[in-house]
C-alpha positions as CSV (number, residue, x, y, z in Angstrom):
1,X,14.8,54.8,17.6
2,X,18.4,53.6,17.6
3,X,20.0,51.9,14.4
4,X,22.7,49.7,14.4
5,X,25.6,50.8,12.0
6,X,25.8,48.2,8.8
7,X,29.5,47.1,7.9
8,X,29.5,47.8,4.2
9,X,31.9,45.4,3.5
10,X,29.1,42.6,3.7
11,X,27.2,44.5,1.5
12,X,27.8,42.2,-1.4
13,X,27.7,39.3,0.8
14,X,24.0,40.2,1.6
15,X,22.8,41.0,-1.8
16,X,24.1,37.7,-3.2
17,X,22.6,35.7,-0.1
18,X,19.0,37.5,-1.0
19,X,19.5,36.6,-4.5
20,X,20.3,33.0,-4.0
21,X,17.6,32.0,-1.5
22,X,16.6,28.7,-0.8
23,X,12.6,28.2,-1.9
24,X,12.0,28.0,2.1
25,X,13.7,31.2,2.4
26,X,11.0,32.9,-0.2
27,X,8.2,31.2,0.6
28,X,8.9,32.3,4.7
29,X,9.5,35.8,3.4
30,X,6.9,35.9,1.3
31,X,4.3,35.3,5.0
32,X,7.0,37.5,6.5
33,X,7.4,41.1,4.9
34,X,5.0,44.2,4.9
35,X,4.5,43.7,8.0
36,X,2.3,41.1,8.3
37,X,2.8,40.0,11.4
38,X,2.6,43.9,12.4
39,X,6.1,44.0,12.8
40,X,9.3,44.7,10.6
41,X,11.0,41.6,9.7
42,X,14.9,41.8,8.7
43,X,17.5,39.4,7.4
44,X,20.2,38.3,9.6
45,X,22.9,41.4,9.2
46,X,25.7,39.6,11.9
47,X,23.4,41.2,15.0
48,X,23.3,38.1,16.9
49,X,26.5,40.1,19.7
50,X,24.5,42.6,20.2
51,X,21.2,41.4,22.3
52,X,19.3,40.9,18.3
53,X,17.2,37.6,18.3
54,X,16.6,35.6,15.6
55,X,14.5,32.7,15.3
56,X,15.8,30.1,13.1
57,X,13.1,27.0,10.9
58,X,14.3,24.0,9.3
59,X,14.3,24.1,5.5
60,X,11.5,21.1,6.0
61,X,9.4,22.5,8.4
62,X,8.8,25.5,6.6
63,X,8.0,23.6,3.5
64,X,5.8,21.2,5.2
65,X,4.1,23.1,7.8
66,X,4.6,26.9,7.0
67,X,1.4,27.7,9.4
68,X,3.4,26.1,12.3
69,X,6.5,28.5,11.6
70,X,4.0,31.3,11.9
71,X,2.1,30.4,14.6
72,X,5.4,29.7,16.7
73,X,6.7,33.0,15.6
74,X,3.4,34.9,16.7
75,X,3.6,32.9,20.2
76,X,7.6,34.0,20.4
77,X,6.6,37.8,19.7
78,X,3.9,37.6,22.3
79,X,5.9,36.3,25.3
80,X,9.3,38.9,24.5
81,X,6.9,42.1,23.0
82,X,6.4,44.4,26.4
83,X,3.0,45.5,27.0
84,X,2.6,49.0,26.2
């Protein structure tokens, strides 16, 4: 497995981000880590230039319908995870 170098300089940047989440943030991570969802979930590190997907929800629809945000992020693993 290949891993993407991490620009230290947005170190800090991260660490205040995670510490000043918005209650949809926690409440999404909460469904979201230990691998859950049988995969590893990370937070945005400025990937997006390099081929790295990220699926975005609405502060509202993860607060009114967290089930939905799951079940469409289940449906988006199965169509781009290769058999195997």
């Amino acid at each position: 497995m290949s891993y993407l170098k991490y620009n230290l300089k947005l170190k800090e940047r991260a660490k205040y981000l995670r510490n000043n989440s918005t209650l949809s943030e926690v409440l999404l991570w909460l469904q979201l880590k230990n691998k859950k969802l049988g995969f590893d979930f990370h937070r945005q590190k400025k990937l997006e230039n390099m081929g790295v997907n990220f699926i975005r929800f609405r502060d509202k629809d993860v607060k009114n319908n967290m089930q939905g945000c799951i079940d469409l992020l289940k449906e988006w693993i199965d169509e781009n995870t290769p058999p195997g």
